[in-house]
MDTraj code that builds the backbone (N, CA, C; nanometers):
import mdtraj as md
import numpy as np

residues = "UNK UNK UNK UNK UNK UNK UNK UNK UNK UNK UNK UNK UNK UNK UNK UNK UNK UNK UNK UNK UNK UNK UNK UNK UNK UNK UNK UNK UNK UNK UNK UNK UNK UNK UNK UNK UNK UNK UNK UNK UNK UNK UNK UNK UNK UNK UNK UNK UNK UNK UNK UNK UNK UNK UNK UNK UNK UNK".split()
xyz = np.array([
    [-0.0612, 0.7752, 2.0509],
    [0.0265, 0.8718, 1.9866],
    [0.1079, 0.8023, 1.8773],
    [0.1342, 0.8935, 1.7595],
    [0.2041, 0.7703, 1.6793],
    [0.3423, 0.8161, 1.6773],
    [0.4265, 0.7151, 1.6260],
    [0.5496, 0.6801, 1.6332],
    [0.6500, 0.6802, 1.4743],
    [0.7018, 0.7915, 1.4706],
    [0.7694, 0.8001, 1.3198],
    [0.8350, 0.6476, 1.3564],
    [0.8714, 0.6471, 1.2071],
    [0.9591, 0.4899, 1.2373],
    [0.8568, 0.3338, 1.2460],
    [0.7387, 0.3714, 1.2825],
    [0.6671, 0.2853, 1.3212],
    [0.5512, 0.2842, 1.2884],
    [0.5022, 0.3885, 1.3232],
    [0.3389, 0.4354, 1.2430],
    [0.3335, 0.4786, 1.0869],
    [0.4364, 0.5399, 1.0955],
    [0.4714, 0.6601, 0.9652],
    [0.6417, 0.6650, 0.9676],
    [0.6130, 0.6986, 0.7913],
    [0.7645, 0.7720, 0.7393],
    [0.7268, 0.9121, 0.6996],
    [0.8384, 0.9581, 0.6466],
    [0.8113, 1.0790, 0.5905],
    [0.8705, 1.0674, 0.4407],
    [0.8496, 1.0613, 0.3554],
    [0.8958, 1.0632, 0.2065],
    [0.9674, 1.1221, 0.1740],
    [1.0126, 1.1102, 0.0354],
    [1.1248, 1.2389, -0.0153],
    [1.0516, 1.3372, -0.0433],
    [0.9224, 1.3359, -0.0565],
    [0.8601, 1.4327, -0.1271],
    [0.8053, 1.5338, 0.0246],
    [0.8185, 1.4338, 0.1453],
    [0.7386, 1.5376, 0.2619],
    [0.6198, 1.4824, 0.2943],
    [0.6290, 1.3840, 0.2295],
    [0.3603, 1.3419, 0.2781],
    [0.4564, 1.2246, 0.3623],
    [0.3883, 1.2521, 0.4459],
    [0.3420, 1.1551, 0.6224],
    [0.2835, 0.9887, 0.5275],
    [0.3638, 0.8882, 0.5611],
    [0.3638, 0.7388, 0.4831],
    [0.2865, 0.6696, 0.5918],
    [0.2124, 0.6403, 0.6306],
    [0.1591, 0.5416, 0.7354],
    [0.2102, 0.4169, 0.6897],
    [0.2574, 0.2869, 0.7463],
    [0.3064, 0.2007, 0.7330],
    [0.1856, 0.0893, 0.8016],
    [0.2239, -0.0774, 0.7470],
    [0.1846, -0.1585, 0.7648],
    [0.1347, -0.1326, 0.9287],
    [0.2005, -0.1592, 0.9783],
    [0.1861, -0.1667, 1.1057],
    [0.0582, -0.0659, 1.2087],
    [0.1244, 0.0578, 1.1394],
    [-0.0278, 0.1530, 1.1550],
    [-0.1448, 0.0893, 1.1233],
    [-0.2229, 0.0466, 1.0001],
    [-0.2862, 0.0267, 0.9446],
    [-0.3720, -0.0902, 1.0376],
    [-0.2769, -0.2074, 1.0286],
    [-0.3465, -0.3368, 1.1511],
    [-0.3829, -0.2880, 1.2419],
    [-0.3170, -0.1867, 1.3332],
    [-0.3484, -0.0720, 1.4667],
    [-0.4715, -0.0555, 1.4906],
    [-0.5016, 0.0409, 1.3541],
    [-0.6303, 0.1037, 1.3245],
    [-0.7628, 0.0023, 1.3060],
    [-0.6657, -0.0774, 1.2647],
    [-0.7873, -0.2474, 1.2594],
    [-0.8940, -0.2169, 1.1087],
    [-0.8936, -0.1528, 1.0478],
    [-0.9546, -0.1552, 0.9091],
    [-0.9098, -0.0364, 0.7703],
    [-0.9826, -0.0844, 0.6686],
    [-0.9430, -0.0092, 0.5135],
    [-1.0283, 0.1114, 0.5325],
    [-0.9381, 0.2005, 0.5175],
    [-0.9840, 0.3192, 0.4895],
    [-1.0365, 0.3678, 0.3092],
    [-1.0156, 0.2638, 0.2178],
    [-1.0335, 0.2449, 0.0897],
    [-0.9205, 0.3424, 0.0278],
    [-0.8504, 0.4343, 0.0580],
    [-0.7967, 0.5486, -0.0079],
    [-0.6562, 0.4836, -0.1020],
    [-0.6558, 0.3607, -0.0788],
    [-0.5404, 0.2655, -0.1604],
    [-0.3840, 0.3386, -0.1202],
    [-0.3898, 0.3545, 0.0052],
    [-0.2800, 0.3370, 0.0585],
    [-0.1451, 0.2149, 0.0312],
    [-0.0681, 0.2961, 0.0275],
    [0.1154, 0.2134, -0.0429],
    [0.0947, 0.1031, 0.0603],
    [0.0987, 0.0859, 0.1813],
    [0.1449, -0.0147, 0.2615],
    [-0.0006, -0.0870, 0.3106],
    [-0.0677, -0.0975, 0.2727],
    [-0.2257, -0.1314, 0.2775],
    [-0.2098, -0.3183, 0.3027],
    [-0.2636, -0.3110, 0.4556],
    [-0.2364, -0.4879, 0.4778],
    [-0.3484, -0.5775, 0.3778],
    [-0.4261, -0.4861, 0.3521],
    [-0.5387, -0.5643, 0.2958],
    [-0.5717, -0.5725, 0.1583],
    [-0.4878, -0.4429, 0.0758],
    [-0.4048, -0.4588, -0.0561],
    [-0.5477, -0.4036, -0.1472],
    [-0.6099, -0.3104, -0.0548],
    [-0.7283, -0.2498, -0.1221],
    [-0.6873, -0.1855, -0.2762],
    [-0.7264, -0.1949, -0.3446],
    [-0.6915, -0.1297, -0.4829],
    [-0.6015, -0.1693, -0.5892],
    [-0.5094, -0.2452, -0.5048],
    [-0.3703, -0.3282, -0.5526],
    [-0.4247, -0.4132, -0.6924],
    [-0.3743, -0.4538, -0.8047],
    [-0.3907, -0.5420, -0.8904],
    [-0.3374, -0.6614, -0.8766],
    [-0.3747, -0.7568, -0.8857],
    [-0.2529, -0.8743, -0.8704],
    [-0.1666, -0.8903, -0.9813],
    [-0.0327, -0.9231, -0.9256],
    [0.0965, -0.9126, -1.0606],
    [0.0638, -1.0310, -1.1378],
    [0.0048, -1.1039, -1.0730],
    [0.0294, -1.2177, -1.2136],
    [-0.0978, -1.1404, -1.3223],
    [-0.1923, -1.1276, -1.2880],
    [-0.3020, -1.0697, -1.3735],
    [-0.2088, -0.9971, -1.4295],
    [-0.1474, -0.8869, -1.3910],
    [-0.0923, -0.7468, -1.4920],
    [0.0084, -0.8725, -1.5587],
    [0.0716, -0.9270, -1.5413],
    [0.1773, -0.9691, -1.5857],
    [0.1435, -1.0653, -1.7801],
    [0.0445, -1.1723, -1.6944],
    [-0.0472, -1.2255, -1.7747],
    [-0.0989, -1.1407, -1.9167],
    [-0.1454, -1.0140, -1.8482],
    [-0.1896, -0.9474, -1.9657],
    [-0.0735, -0.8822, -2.0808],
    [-0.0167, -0.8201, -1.9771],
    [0.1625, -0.7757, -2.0807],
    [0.1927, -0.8928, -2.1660],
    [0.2317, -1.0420, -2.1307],
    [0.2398, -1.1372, -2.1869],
    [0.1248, -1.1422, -2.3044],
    [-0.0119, -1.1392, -2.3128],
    [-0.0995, -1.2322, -2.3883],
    [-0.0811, -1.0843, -2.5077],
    [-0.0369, -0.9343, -2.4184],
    [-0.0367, -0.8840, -2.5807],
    [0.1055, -0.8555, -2.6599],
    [0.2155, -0.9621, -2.6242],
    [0.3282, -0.9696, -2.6705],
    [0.2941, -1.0862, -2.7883],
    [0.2035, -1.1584, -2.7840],
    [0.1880, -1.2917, -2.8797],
    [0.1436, -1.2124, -3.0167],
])
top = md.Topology()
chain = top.add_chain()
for i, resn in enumerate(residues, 1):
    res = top.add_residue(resn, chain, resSeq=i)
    for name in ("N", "CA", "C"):
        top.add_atom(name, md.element.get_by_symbol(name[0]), res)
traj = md.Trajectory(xyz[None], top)
């Protein structure tokens, strides 16, 4: 059974947040690039984005 607070938040907007903790639970990526995603499916890495903002400031 899940556990607000623990499994899930609820947003300002109202959509059900599954959190870190859920996610390890479940034991794998659902690919849908979930906010709290242990495995950071979809995520960009900041230095890459960062890198690039930088190389087109020169």
């Amino acid at each position: 059974m899940l556990q607000e607070g623990i499994d899930y938040y609820i947003n300002e907007d109202g959509n059900f947040v599954f959190t870190k903790e859920y996610h390890l639970k479940r034991g794998y990526c659902c690919k849908n690039k979930c906010l709290h995603c242990p495995w950071n499916y979809g995520k960009t890495d900041i230095t890459d984005a960062q890198n690039e903002i930088n190389k087109n400031e020169l």
